[in-house]
N, C-alpha and C positions, 0 to 999 in steps of 0.2 A: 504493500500500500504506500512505495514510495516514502522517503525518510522522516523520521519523527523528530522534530523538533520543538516539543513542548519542554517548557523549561518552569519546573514548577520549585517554587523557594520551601526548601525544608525545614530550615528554621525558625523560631519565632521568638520575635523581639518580647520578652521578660515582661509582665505589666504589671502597674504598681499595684501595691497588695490593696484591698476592698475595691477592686475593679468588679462587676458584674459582666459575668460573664453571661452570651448571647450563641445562640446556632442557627442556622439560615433553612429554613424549608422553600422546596421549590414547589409551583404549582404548574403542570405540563399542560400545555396547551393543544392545540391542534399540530399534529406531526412532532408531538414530544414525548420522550418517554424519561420518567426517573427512572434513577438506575443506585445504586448502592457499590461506592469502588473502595477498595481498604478500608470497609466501616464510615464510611464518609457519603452522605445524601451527593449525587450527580444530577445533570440534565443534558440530555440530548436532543437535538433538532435540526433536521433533516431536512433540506427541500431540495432542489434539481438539480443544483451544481455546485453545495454548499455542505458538509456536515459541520455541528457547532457541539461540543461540550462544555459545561461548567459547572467548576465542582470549587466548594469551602476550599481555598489556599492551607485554612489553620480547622482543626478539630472545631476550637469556637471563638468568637470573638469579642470582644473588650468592650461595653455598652460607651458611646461616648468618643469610639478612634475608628479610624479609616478601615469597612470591611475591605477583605481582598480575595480574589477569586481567581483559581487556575483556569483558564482557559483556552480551548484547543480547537483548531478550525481546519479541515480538510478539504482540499478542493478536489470535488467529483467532475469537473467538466473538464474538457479536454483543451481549456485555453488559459491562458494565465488568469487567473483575478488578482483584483490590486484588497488589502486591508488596511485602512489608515484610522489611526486611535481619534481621530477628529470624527468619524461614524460612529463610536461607541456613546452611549447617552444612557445615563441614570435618573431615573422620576420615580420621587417619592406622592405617596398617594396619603396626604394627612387626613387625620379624623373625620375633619369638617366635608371632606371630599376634596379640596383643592390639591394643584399638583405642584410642587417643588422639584426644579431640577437638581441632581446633587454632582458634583465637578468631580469631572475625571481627571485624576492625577498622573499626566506626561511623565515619562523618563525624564526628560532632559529637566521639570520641574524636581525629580525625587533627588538626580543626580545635584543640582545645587542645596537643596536642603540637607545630603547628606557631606556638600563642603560647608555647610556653615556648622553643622555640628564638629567636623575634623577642625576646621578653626577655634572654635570656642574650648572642643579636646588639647591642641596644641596652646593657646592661652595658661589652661589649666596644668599644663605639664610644665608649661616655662615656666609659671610660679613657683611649682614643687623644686625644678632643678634648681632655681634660682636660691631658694629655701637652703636646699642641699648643699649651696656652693659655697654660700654663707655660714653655714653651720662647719663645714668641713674647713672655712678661713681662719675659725677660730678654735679649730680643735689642737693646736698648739700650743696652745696657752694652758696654763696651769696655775692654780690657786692654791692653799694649803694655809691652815694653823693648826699652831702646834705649840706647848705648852711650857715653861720654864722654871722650875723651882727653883730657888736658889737662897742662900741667907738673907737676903734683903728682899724676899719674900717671892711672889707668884707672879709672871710676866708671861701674855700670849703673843705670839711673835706669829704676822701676816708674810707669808711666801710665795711671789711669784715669779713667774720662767717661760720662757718660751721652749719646747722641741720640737726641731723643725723634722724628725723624723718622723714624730707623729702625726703630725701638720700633714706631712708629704703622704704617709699613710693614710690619712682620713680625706685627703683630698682625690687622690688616685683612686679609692672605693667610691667618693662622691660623681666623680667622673663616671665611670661603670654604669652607676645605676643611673644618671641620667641619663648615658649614651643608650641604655636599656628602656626606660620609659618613652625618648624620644623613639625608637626604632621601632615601638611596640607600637606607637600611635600611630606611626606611619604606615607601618604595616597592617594594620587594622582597616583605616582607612581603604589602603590599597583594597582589603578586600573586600570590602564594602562597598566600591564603587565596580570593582566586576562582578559581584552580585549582582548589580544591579541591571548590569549590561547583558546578563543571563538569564536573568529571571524577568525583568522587567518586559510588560508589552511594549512592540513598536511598530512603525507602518516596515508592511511587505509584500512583496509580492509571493502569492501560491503560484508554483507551478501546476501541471497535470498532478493526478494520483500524490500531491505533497501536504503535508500536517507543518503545522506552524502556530506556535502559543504563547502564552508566558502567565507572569504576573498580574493582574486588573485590580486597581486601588481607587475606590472615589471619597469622597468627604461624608463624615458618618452621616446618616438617616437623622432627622431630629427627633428628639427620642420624646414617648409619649408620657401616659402616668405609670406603665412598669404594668400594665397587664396588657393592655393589649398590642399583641405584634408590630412594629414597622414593616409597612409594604410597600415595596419600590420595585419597577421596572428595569432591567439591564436589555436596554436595546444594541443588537449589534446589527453593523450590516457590512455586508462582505462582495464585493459587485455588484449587480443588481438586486441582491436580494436580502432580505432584513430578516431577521429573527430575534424574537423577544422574550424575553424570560422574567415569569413574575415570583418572586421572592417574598417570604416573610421569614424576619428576624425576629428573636425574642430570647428570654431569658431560659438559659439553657437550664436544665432538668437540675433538681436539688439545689439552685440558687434562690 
């Protein structure tokens, strides 16, 4: 079926402790089928020249942050079709009945939000080292009392010294660990923006018989009084032809 390149993120970013947690049900429409894949709710949708899948990125998600959804599209027809993330559109359906659109979150948006975090990390580390470099200036120095008996009675005598050995020792460990924090941030970073460029959706072209997918991140649902679901639409379209997917979220079992 021609080579598979869905690229679905396995990890999940940690969230702060009393988050509520949420899981997504799908409701299949005309030429859809749910499906159940690794224990995880799926949807499928099928029309002439198009297969679409999408399934929960994460087990569940965090009531209040950006759902994300694995997503995989096949092209059945025998010509190329183009897929541009500027087709993809999210509409939340509130209480009242009115609709809200909710913003699809670009690569090239995720990829500068994750340099502003690497900046603010490297801020954060130049204080530490900075911290470090200082505290290792003065590890040279040395203090000391110490006590004097004598016939003309009891005398505390203050001592201080410089060793530059030690100096040189707590300097050259200070250096280490910062050339270690800086390499660790960097390195982090690094890989955090080819995640990004792996897992992230972006526009492309399908060839014949070719699968093609990724990441799909929009801005959370506004969330209601905690009983009843948020329901939002995931519109995608792929050539000619559009497939839609209606979703409810909610607070997942035992929360």
């Amino acid at each position: 079926m021609g080579k598979l390149r869905v690229a679905v993120a396995l990890a999940a970013t940690l969230s702060v402790c009393g988050c509520v947690a949420e899981t997504a049900q799908f409701q299949p429409g005309s030429g859809q089928q749910a499906l159940v894949r690794d224990g995880q709710p799926a949807i499928v949708s099928q029309k002439a020249k198009s297969l679409i899948i999408v399934q929960p990125a994460l087990p569940e998600f965090q009531m209040g942050q950006r759902p994300a959804y694995a997503v995989g599209i096949y092209n059945l027809s025998g010509a190329p079709i183009n897929f541009a993330l500027a087709n993809v559109h999210v509409t939340q359906t509130l209480p009242d009945g009115t609709s809200k659109p909710l913003k699809v979150i670009t690569y090239e948006q995720l990829v500068k939000e994750e340099k502003g975090r690497q900046v603010a990390a490297a801020i954060l580390v130049g204080l530490a080292a900075g911290a470090n470099a200082y505290s290792a200036s003065q590890a040279g120095y040395y203090h000391s009392n110490s006590t004097i008996y004598s016939p003309y009675g009891v005398a505390t005598v203050h001592t201080t010294g410089y060793s530059p050995a030690a100096a040189a020792i707590a300097q050259t460990n200070a250096s280490i660990e910062n050339g270690a924090m800086i390499g660790n941030t960097i390195e982090q970073g690094r890989r955090n923006l080819a995640t990004l460029q792996q897992t992230a959706i972006k526009d492309d072209t399908l060839l014949p018989g070719e699968w093609y997918g990724g990441r799909l991140q929009f801005e959370p649902p506004v969330q209601g009084n905690g009983k009843v679901p948020e329901k939002y639409r995931i519109t995608i379209a792929i050539g000619d032809e559009v497939h839609s997917f209606d979703v409810l979220q909610g607070k997942a079992a035992g929360t």
